[in-house]
LOLO-96844 format. One record per atom (N, C-alpha, C, CB): residue in three letters; atom name; x, y, z. Coordinates in nm, 3 decimals, padded with zeros to 5 digits. Glycine has a CB too. Layout:
BEGIN
residuo | atomo | X | Y | Z
ala | CA | X | Y | Z
...
//
This chain:
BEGIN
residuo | atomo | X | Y | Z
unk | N | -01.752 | 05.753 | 11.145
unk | CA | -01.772 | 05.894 | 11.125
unk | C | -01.707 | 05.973 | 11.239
unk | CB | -01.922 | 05.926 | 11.116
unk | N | -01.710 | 05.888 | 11.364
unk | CA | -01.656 | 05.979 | 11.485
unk | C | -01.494 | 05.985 | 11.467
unk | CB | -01.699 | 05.907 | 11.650
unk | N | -01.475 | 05.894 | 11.395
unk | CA | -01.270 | 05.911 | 11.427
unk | C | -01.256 | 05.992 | 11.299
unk | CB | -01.133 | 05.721 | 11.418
unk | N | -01.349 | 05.981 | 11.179
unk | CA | -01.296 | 06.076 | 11.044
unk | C | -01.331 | 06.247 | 11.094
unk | CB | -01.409 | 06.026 | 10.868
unk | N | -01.471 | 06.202 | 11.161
unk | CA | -01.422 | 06.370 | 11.286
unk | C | -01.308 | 06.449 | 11.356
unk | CB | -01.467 | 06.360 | 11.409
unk | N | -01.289 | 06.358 | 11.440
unk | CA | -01.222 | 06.377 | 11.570
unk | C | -01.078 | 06.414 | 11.505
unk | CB | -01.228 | 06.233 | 11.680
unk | N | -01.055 | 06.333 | 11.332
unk | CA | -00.920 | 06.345 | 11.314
unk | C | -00.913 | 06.414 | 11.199
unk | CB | -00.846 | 06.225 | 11.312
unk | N | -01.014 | 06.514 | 11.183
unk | CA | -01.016 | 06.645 | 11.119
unk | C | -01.022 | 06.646 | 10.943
unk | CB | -00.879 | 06.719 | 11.174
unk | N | -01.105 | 06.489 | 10.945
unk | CA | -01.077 | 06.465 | 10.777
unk | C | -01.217 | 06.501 | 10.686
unk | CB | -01.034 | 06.280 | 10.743
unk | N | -01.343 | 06.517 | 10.783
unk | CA | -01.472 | 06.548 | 10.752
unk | C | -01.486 | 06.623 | 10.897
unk | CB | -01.577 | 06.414 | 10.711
unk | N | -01.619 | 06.736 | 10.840
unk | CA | -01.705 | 06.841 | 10.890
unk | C | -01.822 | 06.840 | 10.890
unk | CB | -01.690 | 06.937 | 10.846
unk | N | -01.900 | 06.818 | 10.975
unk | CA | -02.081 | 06.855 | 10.953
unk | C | -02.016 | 07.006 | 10.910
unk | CB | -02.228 | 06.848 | 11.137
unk | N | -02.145 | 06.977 | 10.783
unk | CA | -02.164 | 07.082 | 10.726
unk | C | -02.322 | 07.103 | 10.742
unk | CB | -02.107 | 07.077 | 10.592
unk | N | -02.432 | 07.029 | 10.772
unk | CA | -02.571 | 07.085 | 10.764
unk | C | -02.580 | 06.992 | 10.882
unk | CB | -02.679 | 07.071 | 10.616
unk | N | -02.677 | 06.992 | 10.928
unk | CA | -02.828 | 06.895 | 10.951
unk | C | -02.860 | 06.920 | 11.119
unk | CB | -02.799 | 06.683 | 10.914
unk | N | -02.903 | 06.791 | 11.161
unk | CA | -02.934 | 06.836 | 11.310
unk | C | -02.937 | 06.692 | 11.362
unk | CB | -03.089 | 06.934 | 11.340
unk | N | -02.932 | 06.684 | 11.486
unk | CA | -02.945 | 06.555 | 11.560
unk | C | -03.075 | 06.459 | 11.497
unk | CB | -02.971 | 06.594 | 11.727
unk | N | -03.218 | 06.518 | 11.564
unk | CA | -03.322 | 06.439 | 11.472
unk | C | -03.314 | 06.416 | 11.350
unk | CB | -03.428 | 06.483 | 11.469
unk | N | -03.308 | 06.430 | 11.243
unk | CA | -03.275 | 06.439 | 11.156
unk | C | -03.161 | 06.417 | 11.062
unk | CB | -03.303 | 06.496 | 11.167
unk | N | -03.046 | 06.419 | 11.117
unk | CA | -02.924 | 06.349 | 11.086
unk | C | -02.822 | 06.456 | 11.026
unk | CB | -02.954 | 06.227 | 10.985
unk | N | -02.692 | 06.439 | 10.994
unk | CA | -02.654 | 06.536 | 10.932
unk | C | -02.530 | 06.499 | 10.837
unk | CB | -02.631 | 06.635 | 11.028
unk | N | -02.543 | 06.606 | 10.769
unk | CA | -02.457 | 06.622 | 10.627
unk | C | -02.303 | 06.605 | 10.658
unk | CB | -02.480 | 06.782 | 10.552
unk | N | -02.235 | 06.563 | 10.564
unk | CA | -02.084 | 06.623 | 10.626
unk | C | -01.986 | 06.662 | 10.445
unk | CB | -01.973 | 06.440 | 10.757
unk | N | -01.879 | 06.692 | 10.461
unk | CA | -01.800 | 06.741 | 10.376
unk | C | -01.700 | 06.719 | 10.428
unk | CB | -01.814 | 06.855 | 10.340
unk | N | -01.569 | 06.657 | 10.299
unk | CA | -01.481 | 06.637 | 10.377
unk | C | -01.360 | 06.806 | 10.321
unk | CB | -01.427 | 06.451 | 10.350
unk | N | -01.280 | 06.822 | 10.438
unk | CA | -01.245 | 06.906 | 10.481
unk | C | -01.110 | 06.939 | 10.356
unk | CB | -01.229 | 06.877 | 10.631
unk | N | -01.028 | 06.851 | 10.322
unk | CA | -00.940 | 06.821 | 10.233
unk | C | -00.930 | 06.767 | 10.144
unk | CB | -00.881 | 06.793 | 10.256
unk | N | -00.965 | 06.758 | 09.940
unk | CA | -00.957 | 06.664 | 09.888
unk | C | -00.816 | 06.614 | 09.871
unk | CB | -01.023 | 06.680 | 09.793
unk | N | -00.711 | 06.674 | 09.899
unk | CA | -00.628 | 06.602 | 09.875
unk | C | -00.592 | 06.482 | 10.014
unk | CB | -00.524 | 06.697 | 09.830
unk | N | -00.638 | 06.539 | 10.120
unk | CA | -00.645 | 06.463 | 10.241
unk | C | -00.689 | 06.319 | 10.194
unk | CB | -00.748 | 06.531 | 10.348
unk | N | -00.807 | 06.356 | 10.127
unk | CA | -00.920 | 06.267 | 10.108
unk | C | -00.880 | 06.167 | 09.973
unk | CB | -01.065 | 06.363 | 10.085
unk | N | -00.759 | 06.163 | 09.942
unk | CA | -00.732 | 06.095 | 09.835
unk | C | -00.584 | 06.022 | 09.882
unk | CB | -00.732 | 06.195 | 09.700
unk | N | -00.547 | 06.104 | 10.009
unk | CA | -00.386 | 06.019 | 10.081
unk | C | -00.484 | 05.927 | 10.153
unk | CB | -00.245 | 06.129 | 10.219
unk | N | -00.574 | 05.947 | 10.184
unk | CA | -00.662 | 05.856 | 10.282
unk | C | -00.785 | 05.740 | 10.222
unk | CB | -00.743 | 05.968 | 10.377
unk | N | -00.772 | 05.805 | 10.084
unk | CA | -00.851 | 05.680 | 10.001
unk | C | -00.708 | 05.569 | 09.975
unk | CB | -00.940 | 05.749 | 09.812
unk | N | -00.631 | 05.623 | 09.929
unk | CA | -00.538 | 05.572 | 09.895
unk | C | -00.491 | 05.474 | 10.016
unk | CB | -00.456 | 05.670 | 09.850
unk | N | -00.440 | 05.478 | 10.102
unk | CA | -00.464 | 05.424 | 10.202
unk | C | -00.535 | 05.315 | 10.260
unk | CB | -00.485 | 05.487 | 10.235
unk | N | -00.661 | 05.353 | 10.254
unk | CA | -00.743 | 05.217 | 10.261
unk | C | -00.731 | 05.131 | 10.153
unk | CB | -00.884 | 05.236 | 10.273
unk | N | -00.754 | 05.191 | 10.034
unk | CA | -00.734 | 05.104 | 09.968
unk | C | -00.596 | 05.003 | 09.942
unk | CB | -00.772 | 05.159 | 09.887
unk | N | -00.499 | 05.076 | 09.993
unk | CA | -00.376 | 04.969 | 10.012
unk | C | -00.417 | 04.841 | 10.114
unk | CB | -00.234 | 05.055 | 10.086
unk | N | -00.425 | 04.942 | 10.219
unk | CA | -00.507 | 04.802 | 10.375
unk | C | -00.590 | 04.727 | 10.284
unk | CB | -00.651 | 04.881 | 10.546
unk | N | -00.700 | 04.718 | 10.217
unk | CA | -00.777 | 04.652 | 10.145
unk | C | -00.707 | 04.528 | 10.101
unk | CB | -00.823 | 04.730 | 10.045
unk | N | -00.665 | 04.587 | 09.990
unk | CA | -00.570 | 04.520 | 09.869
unk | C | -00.453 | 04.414 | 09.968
unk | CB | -00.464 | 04.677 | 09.759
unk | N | -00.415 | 04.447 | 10.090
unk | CA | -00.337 | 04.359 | 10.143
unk | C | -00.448 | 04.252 | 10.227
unk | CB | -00.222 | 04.440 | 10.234
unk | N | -00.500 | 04.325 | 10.278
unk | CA | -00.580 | 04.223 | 10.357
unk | C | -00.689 | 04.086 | 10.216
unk | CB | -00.713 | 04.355 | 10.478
unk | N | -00.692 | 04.136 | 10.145
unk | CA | -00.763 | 04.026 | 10.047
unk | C | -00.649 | 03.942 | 09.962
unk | CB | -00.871 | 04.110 | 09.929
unk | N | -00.537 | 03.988 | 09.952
unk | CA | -00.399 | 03.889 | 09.918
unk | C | -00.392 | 03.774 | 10.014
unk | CB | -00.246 | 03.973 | 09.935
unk | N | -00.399 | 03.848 | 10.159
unk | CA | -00.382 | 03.731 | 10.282
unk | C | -00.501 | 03.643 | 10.299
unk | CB | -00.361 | 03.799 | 10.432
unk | N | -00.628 | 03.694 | 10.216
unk | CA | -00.703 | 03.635 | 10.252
unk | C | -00.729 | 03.475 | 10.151
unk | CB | -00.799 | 03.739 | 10.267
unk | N | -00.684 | 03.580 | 10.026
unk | CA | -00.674 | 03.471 | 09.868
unk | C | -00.571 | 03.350 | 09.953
unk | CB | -00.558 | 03.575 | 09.676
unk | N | -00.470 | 03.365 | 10.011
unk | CA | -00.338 | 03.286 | 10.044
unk | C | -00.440 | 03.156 | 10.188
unk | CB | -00.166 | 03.441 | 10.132
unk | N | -00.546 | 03.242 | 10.211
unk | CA | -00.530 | 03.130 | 10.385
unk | C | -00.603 | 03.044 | 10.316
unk | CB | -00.614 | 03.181 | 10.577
unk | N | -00.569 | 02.919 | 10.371
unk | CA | -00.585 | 02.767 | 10.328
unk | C | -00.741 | 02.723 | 10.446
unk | CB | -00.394 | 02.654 | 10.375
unk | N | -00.769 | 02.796 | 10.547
unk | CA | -00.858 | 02.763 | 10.622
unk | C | -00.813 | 02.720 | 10.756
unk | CB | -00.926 | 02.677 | 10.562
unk | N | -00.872 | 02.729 | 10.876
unk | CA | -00.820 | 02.678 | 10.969
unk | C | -00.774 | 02.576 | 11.043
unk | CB | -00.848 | 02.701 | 10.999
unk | N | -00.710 | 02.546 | 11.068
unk | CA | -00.678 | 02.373 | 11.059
unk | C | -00.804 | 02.311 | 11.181
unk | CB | -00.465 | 02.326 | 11.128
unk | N | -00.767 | 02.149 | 11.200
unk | CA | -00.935 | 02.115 | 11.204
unk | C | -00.861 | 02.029 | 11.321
unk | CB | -01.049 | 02.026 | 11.046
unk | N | -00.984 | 02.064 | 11.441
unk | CA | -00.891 | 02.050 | 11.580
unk | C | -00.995 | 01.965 | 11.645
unk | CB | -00.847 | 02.208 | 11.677
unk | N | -00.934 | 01.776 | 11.630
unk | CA | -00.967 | 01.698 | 11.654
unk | C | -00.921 | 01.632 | 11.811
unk | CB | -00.948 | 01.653 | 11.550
unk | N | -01.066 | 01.587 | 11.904
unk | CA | -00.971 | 01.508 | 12.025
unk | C | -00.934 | 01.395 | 12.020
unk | CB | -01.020 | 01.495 | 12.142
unk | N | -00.882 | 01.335 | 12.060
unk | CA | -00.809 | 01.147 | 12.033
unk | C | -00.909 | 01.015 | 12.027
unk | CB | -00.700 | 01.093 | 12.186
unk | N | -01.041 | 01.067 | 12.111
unk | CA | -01.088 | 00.977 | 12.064
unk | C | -01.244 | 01.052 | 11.987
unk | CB | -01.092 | 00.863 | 12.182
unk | N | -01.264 | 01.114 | 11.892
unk | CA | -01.364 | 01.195 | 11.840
unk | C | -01.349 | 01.098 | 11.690
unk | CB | -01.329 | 01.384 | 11.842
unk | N | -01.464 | 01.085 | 11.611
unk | CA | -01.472 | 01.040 | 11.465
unk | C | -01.365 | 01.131 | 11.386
unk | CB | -01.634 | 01.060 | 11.401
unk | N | -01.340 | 01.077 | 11.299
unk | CA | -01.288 | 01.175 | 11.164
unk | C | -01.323 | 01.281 | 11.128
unk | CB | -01.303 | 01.135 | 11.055
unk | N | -01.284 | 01.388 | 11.159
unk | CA | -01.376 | 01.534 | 11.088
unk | C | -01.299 | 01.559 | 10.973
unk | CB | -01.385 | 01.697 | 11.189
unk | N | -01.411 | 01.625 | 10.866
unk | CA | -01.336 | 01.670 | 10.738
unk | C | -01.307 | 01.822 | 10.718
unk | CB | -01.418 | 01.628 | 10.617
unk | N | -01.221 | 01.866 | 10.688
unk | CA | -01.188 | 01.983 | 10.694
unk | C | -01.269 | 02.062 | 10.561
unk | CB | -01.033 | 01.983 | 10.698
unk | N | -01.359 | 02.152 | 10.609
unk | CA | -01.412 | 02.245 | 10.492
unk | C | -01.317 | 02.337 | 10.412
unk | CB | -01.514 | 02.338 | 10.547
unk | N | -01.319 | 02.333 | 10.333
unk | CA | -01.255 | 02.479 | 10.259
unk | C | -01.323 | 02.530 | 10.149
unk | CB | -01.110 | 02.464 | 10.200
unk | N | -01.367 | 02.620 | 10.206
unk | CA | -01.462 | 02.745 | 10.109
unk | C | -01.318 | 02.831 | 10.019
unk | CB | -01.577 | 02.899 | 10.254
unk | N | -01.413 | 02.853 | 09.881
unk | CA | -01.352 | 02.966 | 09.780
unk | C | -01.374 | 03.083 | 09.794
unk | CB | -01.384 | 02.958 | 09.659
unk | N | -01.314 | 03.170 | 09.786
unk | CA | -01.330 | 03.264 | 09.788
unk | C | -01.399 | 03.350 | 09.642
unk | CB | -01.221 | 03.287 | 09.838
unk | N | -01.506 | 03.421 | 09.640
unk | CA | -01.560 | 03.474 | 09.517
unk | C | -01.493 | 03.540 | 09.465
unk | CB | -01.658 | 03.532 | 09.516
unk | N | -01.424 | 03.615 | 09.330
unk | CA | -01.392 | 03.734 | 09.280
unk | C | -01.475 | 03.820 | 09.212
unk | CB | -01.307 | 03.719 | 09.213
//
């Protein structure tokens, strides 16, 4: 909330410290280059995520066999 402040994309519009407060954002079209936006970052970051195979499995020379987990990812 402090950087969508600071960078002029939302406004308190009501409230108060105790109590908490309202906001509005300042631009809808702002507010739709900036949905848009995340949602690209999103959409890339879960491609890279569909793609990673897991971390590889970091054995010392003389340690047992470890098996490497690999979890699915949900859709």
């Amino acid at each position: 909330m402090l950087e969508l402040t600071a960078n002029y994309h939302i406004r308190v519009a009501n409230g108060k410290r105790a109590r908490g407060y309202e906001y509005e954002i300042v631009s809808y079209e702002e507010y739709e280059k900036l949905k848009q936006g995340i949602e690209t970052v999103l959409d890339e970051i879960l491609d890279n995520l569909k793609q990673f195979n897991g971390s590889p499995v970091v054995q010392k020379q003389n340690e047992p066999l470890k098996e490497k987990k690999v979890s699915k990812l949900v859709e």
